[in-house]
Biopython code that builds the backbone (N, CA, C, O; Angstrom):
import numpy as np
from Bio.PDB.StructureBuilder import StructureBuilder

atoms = [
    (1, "UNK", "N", (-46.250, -75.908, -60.634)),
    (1, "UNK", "CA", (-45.736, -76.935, -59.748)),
    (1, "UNK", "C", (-46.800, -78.012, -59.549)),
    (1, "UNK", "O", (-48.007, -77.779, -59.496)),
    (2, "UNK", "N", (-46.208, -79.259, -59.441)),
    (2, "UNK", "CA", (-47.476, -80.532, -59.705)),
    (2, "UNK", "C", (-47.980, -80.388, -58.099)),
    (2, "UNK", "O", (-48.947, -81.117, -57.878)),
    (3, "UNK", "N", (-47.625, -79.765, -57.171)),
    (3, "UNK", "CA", (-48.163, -79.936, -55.867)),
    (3, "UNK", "C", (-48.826, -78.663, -55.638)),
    (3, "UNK", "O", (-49.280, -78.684, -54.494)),
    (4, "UNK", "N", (-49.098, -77.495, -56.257)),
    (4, "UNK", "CA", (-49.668, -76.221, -56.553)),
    (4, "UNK", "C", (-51.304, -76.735, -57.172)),
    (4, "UNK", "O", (-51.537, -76.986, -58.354)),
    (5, "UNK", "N", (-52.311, -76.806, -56.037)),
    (5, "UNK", "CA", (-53.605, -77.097, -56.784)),
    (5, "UNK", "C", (-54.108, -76.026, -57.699)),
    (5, "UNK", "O", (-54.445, -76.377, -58.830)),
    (6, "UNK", "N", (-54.231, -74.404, -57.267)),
    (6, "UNK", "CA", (-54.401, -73.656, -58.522)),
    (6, "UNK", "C", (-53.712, -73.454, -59.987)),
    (6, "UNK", "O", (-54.231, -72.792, -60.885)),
    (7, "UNK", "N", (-52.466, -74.127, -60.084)),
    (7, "UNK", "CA", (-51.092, -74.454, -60.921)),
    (7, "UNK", "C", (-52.068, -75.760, -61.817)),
    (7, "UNK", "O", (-52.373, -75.688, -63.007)),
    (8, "UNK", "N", (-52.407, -76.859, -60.910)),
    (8, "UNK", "CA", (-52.614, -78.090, -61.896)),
    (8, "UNK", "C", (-54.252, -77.883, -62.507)),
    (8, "UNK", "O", (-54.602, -78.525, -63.498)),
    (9, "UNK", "N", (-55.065, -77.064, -61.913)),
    (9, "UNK", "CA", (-56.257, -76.269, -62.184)),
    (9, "UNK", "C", (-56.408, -76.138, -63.292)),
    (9, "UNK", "O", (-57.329, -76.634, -63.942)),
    (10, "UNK", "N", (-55.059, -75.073, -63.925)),
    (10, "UNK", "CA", (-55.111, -74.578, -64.782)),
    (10, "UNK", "C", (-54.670, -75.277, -66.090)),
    (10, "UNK", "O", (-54.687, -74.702, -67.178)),
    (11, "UNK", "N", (-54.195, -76.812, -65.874)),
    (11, "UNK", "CA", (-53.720, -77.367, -66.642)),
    (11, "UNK", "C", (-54.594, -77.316, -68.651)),
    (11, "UNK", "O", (-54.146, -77.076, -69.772)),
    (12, "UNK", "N", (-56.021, -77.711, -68.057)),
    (12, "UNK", "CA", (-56.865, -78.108, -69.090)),
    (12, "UNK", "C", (-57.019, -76.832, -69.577)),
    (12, "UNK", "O", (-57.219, -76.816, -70.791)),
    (13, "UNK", "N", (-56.995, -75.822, -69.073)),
    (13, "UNK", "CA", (-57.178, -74.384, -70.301)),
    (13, "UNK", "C", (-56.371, -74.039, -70.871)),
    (13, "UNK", "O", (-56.665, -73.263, -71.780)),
    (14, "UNK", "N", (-54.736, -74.442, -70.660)),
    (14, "UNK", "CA", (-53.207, -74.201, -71.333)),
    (14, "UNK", "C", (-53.212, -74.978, -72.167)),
    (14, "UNK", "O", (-52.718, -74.530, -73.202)),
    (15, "UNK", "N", (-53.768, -76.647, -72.273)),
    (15, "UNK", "CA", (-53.851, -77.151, -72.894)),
    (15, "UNK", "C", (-54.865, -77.071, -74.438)),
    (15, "UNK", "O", (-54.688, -77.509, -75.574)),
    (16, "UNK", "N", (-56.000, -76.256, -73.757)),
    (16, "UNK", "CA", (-56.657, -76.040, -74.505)),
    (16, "UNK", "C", (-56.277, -75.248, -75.906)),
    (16, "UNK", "O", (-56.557, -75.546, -77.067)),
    (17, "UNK", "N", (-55.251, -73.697, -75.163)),
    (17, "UNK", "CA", (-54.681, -72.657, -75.796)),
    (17, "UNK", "C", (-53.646, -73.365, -76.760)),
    (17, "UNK", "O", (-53.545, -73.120, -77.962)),
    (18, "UNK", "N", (-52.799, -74.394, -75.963)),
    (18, "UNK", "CA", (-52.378, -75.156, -76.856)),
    (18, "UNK", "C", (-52.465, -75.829, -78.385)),
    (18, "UNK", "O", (-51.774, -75.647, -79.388)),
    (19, "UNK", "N", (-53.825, -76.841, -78.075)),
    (19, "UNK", "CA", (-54.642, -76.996, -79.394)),
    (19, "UNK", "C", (-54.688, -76.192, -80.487)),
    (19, "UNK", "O", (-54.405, -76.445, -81.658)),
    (20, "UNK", "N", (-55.192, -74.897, -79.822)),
    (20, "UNK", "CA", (-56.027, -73.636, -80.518)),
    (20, "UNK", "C", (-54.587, -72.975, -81.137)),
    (20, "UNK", "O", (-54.682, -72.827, -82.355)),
    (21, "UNK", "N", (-53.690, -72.678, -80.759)),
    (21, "UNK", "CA", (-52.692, -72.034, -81.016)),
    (21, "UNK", "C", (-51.263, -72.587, -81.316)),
    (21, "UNK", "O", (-50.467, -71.921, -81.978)),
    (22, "UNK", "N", (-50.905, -74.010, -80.737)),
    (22, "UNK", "CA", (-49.422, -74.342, -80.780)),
    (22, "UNK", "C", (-49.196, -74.513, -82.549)),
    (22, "UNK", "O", (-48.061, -74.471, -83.024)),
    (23, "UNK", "N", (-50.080, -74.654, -83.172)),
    (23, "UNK", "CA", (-49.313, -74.708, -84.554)),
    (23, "UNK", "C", (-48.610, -73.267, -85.351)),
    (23, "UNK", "O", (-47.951, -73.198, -86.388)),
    (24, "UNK", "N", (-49.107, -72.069, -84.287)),
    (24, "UNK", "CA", (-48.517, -70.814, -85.128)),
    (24, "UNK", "C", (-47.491, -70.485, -85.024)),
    (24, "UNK", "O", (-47.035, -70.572, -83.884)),
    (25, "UNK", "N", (-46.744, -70.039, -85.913)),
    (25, "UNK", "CA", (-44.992, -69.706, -85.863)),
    (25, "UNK", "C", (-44.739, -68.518, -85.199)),
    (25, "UNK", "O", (-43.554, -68.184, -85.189)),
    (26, "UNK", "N", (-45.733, -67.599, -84.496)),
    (26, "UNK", "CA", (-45.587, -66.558, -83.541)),
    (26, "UNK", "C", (-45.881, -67.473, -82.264)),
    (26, "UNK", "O", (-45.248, -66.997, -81.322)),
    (27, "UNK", "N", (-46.416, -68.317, -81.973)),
    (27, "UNK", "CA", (-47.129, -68.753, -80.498)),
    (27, "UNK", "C", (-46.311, -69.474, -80.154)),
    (27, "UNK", "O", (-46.221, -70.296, -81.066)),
    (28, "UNK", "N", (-45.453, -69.778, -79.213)),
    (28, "UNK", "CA", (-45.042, -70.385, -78.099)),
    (28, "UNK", "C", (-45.764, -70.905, -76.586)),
    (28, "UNK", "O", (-46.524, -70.011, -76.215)),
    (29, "UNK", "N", (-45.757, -72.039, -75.637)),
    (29, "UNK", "CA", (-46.017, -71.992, -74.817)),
    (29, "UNK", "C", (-44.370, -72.210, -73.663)),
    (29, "UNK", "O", (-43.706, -73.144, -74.115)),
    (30, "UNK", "N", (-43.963, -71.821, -72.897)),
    (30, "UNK", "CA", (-43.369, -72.283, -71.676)),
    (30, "UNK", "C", (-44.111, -72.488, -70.615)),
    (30, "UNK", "O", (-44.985, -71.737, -70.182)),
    (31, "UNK", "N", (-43.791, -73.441, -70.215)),
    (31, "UNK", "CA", (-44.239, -73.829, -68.514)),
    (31, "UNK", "C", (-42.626, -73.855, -67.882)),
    (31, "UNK", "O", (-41.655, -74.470, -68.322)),
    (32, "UNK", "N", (-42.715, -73.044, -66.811)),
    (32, "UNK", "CA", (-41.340, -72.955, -65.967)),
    (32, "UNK", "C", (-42.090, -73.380, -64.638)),
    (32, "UNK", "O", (-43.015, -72.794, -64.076)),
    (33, "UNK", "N", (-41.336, -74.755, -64.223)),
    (33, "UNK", "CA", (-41.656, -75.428, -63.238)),
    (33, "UNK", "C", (-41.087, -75.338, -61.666)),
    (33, "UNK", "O", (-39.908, -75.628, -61.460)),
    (34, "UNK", "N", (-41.862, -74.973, -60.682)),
    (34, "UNK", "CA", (-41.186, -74.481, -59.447)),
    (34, "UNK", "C", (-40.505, -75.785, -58.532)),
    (34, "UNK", "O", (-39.630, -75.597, -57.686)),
    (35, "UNK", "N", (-41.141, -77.287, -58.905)),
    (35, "UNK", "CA", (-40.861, -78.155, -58.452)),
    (35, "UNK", "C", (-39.112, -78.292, -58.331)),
    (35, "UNK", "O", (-38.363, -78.069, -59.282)),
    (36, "UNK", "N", (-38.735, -78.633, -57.197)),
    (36, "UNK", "CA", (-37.885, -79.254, -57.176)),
    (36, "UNK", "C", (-37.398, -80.386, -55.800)),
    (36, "UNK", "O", (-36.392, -80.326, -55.093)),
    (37, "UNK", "N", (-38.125, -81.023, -55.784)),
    (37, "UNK", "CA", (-38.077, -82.439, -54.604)),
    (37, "UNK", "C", (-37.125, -82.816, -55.579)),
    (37, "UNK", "O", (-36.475, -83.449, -54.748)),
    (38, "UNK", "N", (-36.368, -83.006, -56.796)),
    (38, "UNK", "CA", (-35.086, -84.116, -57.089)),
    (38, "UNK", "C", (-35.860, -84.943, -58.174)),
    (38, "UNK", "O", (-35.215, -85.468, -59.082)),
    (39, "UNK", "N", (-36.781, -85.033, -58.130)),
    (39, "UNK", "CA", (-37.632, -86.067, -58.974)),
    (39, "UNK", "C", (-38.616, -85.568, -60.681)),
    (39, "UNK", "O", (-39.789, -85.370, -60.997)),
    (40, "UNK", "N", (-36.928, -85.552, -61.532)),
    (40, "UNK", "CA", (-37.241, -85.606, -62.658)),
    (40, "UNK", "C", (-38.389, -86.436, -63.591)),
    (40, "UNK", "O", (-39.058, -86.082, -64.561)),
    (41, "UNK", "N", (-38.316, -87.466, -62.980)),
    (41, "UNK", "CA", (-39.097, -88.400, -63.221)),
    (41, "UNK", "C", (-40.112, -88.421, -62.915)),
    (41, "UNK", "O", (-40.886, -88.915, -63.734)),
    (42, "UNK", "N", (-40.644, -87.963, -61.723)),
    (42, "UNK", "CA", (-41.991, -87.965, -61.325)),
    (42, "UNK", "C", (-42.701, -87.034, -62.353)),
    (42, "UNK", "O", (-43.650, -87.413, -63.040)),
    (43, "UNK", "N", (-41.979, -85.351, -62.417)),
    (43, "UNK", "CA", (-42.375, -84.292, -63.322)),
    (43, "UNK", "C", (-42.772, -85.010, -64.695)),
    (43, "UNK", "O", (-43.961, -84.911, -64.996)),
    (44, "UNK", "N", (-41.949, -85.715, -65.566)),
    (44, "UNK", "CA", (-41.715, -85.639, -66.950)),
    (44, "UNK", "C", (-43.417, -86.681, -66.767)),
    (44, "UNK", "O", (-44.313, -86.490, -67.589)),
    (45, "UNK", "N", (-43.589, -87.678, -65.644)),
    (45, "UNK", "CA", (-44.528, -88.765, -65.884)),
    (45, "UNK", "C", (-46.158, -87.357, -65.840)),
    (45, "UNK", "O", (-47.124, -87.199, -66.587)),
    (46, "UNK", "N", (-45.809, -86.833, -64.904)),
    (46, "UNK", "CA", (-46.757, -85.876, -64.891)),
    (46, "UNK", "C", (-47.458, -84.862, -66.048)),
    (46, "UNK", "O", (-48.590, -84.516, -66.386)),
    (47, "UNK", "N", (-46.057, -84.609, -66.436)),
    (47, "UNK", "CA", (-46.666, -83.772, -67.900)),
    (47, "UNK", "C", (-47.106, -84.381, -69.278)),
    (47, "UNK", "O", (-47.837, -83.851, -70.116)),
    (48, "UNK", "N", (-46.367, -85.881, -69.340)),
    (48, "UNK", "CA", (-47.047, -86.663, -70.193)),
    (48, "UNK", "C", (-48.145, -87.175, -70.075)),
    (48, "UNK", "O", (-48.796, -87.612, -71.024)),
    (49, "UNK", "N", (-48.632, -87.195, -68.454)),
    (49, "UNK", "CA", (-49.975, -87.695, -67.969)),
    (49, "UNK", "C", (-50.968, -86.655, -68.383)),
    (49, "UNK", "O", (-52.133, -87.033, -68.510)),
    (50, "UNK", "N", (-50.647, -85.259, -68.637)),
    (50, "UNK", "CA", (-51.552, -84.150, -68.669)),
    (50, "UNK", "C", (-51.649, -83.987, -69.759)),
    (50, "UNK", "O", (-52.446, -83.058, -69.895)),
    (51, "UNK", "N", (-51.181, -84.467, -71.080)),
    (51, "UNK", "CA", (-51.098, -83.689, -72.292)),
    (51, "UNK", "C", (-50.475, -82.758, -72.643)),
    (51, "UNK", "O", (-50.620, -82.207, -73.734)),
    (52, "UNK", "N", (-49.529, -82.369, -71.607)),
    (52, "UNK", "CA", (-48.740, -81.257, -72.043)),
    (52, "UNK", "C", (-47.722, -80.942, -73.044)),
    (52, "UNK", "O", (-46.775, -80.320, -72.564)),
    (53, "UNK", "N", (-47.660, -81.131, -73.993)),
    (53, "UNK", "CA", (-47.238, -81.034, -75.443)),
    (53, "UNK", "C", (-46.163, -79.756, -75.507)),
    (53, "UNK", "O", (-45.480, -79.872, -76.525)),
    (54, "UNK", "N", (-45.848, -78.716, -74.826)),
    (54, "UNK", "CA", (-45.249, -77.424, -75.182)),
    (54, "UNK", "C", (-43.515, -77.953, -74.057)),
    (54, "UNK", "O", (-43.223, -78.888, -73.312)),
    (55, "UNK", "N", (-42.922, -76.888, -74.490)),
    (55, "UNK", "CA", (-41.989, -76.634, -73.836)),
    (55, "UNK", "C", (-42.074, -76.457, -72.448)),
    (55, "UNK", "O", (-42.999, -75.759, -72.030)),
    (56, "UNK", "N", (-40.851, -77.231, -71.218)),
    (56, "UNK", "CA", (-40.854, -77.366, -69.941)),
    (56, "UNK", "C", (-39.286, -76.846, -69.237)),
    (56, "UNK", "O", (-38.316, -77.603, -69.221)),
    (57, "UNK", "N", (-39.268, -76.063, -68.927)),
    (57, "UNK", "CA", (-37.831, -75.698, -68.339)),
    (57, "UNK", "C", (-38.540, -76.176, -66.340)),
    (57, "UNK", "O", (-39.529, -75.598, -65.888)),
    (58, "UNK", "N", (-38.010, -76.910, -65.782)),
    (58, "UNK", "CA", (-37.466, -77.020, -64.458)),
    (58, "UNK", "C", (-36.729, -77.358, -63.944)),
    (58, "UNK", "O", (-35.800, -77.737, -64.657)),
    (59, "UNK", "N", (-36.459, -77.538, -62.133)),
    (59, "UNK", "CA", (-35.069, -77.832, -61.882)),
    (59, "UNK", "C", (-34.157, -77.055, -61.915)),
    (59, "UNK", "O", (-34.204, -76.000, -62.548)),
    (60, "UNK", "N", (-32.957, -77.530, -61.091)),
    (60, "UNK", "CA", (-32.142, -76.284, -60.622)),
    (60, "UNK", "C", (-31.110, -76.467, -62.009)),
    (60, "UNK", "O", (-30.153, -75.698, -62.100)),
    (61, "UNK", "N", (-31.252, -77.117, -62.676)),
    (61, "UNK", "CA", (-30.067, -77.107, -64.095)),
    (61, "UNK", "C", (-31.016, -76.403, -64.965)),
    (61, "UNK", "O", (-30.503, -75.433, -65.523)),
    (62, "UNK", "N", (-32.153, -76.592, -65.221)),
    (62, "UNK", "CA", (-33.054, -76.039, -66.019)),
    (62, "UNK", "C", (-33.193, -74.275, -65.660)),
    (62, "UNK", "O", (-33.866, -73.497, -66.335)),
    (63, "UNK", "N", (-32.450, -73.935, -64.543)),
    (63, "UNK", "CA", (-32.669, -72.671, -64.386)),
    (63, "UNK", "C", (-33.874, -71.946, -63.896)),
    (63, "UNK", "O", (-33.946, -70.725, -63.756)),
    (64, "UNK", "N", (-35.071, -73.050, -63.582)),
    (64, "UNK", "CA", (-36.736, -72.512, -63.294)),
    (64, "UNK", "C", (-36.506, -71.407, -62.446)),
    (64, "UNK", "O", (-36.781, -70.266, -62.818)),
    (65, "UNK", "N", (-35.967, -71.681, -61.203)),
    (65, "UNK", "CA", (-35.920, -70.512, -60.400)),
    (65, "UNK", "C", (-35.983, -69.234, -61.280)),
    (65, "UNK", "O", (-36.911, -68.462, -61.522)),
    (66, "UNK", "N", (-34.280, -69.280, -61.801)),
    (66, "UNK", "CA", (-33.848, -67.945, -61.968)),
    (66, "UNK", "C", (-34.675, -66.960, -62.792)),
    (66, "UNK", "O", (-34.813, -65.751, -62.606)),
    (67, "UNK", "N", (-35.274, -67.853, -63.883)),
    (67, "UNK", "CA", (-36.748, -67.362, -64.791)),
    (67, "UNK", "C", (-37.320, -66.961, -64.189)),
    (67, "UNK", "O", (-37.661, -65.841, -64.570)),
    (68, "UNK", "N", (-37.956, -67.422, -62.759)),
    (68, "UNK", "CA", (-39.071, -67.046, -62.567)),
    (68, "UNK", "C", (-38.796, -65.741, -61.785)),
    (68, "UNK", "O", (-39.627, -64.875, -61.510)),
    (69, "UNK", "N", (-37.527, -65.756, -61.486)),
    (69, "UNK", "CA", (-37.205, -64.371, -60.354)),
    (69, "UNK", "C", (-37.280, -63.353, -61.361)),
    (69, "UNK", "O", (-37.698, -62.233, -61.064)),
    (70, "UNK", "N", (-36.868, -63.674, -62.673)),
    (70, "UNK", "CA", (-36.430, -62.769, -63.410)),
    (70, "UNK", "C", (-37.706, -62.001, -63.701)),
    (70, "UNK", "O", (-37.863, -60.780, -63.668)),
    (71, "UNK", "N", (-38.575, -62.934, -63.988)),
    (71, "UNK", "CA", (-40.448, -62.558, -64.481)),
    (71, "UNK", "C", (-41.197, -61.609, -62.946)),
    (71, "UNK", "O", (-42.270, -61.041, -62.743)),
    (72, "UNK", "N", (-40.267, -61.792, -62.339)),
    (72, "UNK", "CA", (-40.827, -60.918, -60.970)),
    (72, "UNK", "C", (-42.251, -62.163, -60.385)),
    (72, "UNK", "O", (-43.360, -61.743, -60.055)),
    (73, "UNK", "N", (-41.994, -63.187, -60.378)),
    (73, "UNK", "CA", (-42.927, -64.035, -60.283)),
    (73, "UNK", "C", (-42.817, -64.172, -58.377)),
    (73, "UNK", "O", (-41.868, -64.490, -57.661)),
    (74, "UNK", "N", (-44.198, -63.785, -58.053)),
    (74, "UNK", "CA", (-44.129, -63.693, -56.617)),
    (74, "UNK", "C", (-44.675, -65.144, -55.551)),
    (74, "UNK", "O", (-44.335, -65.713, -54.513)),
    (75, "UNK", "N", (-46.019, -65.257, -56.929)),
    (75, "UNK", "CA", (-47.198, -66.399, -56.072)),
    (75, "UNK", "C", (-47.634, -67.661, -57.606)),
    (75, "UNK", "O", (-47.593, -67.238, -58.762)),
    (76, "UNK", "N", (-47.903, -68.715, -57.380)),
    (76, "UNK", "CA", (-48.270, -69.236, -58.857)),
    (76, "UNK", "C", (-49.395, -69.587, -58.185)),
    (76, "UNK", "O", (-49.626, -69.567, -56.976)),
    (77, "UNK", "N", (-50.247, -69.996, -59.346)),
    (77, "UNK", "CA", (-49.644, -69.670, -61.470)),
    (77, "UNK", "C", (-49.621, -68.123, -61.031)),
    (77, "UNK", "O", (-50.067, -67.271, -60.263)),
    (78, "UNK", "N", (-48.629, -68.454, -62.271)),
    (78, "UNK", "CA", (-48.523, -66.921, -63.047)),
    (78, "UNK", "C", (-48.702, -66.943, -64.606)),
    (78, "UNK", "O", (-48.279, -67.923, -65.220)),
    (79, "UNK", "N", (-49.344, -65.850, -65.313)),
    (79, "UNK", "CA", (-49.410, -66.212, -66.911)),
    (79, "UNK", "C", (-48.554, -65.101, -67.587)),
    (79, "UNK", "O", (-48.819, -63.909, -67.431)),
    (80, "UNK", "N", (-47.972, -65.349, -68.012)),
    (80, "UNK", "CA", (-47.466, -63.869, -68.646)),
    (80, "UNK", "C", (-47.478, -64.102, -70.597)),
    (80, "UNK", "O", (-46.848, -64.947, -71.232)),
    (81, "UNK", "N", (-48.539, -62.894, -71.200)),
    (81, "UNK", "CA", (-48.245, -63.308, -72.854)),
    (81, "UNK", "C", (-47.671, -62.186, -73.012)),
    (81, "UNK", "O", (-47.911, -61.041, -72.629)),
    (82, "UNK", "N", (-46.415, -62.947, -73.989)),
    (82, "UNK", "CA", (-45.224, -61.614, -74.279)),
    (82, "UNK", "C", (-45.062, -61.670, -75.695)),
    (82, "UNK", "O", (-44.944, -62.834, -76.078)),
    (83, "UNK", "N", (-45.018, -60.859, -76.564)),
    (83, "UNK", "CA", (-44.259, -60.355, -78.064)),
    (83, "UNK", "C", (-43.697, -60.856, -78.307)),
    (83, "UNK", "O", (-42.843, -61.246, -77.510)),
    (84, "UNK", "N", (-43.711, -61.318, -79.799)),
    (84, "UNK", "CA", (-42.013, -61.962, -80.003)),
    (84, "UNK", "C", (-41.115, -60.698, -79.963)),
    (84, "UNK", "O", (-40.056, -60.980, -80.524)),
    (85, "UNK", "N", (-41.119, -59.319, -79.489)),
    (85, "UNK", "CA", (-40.401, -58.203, -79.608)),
    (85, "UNK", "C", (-39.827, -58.209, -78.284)),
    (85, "UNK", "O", (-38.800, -57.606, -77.972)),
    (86, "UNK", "N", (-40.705, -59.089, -77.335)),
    (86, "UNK", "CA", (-40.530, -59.556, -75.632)),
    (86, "UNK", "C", (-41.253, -58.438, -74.700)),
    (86, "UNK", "O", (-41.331, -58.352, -73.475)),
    (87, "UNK", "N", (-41.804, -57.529, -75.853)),
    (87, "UNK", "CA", (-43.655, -56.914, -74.974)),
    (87, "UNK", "C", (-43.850, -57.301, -74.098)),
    (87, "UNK", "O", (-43.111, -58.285, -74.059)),
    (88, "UNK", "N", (-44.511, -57.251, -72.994)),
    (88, "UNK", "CA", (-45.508, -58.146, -72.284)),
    (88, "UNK", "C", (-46.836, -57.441, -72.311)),
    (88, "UNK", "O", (-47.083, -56.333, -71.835)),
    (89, "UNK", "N", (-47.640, -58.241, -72.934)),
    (89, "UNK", "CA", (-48.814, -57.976, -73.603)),
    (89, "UNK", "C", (-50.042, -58.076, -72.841)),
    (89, "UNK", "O", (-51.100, -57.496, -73.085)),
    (90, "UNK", "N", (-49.744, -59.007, -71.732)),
    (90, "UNK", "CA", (-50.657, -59.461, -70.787)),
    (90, "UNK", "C", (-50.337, -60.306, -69.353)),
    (90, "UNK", "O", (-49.666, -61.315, -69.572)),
    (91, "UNK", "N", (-50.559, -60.170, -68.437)),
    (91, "UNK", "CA", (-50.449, -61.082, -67.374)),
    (91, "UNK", "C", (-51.176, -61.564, -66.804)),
    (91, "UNK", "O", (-52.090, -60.748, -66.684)),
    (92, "UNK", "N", (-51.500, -62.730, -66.150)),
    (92, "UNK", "CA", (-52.351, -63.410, -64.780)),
    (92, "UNK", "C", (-53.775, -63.492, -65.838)),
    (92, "UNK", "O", (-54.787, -62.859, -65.536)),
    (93, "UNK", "N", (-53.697, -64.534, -67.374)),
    (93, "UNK", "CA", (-54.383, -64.649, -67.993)),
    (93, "UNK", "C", (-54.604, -66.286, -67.485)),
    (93, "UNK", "O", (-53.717, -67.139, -67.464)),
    (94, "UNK", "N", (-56.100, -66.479, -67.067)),
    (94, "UNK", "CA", (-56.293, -67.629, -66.372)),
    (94, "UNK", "C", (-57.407, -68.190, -66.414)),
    (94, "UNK", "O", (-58.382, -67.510, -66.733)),
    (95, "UNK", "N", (-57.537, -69.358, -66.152)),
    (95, "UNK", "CA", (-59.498, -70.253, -66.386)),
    (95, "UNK", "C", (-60.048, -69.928, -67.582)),
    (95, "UNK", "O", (-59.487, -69.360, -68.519)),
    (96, "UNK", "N", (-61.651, -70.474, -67.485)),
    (96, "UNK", "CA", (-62.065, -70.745, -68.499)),
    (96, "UNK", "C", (-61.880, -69.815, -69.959)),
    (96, "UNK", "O", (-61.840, -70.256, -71.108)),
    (97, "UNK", "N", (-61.765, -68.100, -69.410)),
    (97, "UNK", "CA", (-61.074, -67.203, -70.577)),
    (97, "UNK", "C", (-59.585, -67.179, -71.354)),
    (97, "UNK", "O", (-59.090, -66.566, -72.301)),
    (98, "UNK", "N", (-59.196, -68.124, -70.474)),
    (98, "UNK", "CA", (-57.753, -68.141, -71.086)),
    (98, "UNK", "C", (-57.676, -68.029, -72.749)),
    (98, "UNK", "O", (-56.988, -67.187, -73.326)),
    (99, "UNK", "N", (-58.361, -68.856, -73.302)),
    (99, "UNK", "CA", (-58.391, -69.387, -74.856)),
    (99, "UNK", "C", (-58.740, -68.101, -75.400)),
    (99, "UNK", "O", (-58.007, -67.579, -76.240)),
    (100, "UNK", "N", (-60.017, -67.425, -74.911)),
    (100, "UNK", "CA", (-60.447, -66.328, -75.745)),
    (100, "UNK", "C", (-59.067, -64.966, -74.823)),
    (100, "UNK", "O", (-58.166, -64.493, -75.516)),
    (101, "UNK", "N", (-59.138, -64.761, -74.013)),
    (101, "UNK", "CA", (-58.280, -63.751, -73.744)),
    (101, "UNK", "C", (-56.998, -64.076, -74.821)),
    (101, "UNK", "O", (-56.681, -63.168, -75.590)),
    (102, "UNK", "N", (-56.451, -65.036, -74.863)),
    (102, "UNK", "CA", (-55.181, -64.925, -75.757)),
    (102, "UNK", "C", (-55.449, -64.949, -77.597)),
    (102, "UNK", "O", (-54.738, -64.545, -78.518)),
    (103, "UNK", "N", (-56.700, -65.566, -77.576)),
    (103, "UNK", "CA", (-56.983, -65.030, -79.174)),
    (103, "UNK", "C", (-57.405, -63.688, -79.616)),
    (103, "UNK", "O", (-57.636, -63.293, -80.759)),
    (104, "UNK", "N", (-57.475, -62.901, -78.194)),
    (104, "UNK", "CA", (-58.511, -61.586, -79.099)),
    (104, "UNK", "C", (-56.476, -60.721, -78.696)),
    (104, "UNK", "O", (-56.260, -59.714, -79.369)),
    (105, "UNK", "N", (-55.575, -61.055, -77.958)),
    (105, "UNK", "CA", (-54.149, -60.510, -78.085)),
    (105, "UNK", "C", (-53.794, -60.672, -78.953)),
    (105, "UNK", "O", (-53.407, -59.629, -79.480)),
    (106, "UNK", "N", (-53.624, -61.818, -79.734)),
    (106, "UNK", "CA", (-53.198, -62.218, -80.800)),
    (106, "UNK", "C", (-53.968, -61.402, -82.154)),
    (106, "UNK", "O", (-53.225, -60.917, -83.007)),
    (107, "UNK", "N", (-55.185, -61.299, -82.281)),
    (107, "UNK", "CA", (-55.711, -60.715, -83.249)),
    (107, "UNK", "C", (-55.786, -58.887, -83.520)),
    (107, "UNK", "O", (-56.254, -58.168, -84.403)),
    (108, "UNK", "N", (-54.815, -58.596, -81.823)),
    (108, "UNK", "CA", (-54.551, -57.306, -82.036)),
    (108, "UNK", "C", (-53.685, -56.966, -82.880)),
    (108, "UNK", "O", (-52.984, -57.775, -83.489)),
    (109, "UNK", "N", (-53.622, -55.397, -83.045)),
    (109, "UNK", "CA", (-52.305, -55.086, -83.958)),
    (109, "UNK", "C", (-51.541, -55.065, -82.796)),
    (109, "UNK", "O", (-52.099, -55.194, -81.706)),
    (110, "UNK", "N", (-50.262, -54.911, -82.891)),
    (110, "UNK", "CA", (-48.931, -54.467, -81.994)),
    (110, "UNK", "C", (-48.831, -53.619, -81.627)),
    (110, "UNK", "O", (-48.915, -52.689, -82.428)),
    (111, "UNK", "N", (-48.646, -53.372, -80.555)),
    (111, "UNK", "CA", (-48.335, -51.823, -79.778)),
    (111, "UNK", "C", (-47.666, -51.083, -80.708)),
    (111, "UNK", "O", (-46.893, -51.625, -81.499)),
    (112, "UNK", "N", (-47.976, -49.305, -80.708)),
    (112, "UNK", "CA", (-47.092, -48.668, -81.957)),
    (112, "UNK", "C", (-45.891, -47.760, -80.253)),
    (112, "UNK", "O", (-46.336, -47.685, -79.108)),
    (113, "UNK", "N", (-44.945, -47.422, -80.540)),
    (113, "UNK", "CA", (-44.261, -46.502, -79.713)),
    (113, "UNK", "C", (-44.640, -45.410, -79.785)),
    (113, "UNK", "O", (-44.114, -44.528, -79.106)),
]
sb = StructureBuilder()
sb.init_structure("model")
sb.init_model(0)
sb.init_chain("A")
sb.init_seg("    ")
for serial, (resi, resn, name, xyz) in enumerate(atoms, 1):
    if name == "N":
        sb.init_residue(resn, " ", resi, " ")
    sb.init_atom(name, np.array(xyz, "f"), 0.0, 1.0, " ", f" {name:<3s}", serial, name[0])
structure = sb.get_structure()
């Protein structure tokens, strides 16, 4: 949420992971946005102001809420890295480790059952 100071904190290390990772055909980013004052516009100026390059679901058409209820999301940020199998591999991955915490997941093997 753009009014969440630990949320916009974290902007420059997502971005970072971004760089490092958005070109792989396993890596995805979502940002699910809690904002909702009405002001699409303000958001979209915001995330183009940040560099934010990945995918944005917010808003009550965008469904943000219901995502986030669904993720059991209590307090933000929240990080959650999930499988493309929909694993969840990791949570509340944050600051300056972000980049290396999600490259040494990625360079794991996959959970076996």
């Amino acid at each position: 949420a753009t009014w969440c100071g630990p949320c916009v904190m974290e902007i420059p290390h997502i971005v970072q992971v971004q760089k490092a990772f958005g070109g792989r055909k396993d890596f995805a980013i979502i940002s699910v946005s809690l904002d909702f004052d009405g002001s699409d516009k303000k958001l979209r100026k915001f995330i183009a102001d940040n560099k934010m390059t990945w995918t944005h679901v917010f808003g009550k058409t965008g469904r943000a809420q219901e995502a986030a209820d669904k993720c059991g999301v209590e307090g933000i940020p929240q990080t959650f890295l999930i499988a493309p199998d929909g694993t969840l591999l990791a949570a509340n991955l944050m600051g300056p480790s972000l980049k290396d915490d999600i490259k040494r997941a990625l360079e794991s093997p996959p959970p076996q059952d």
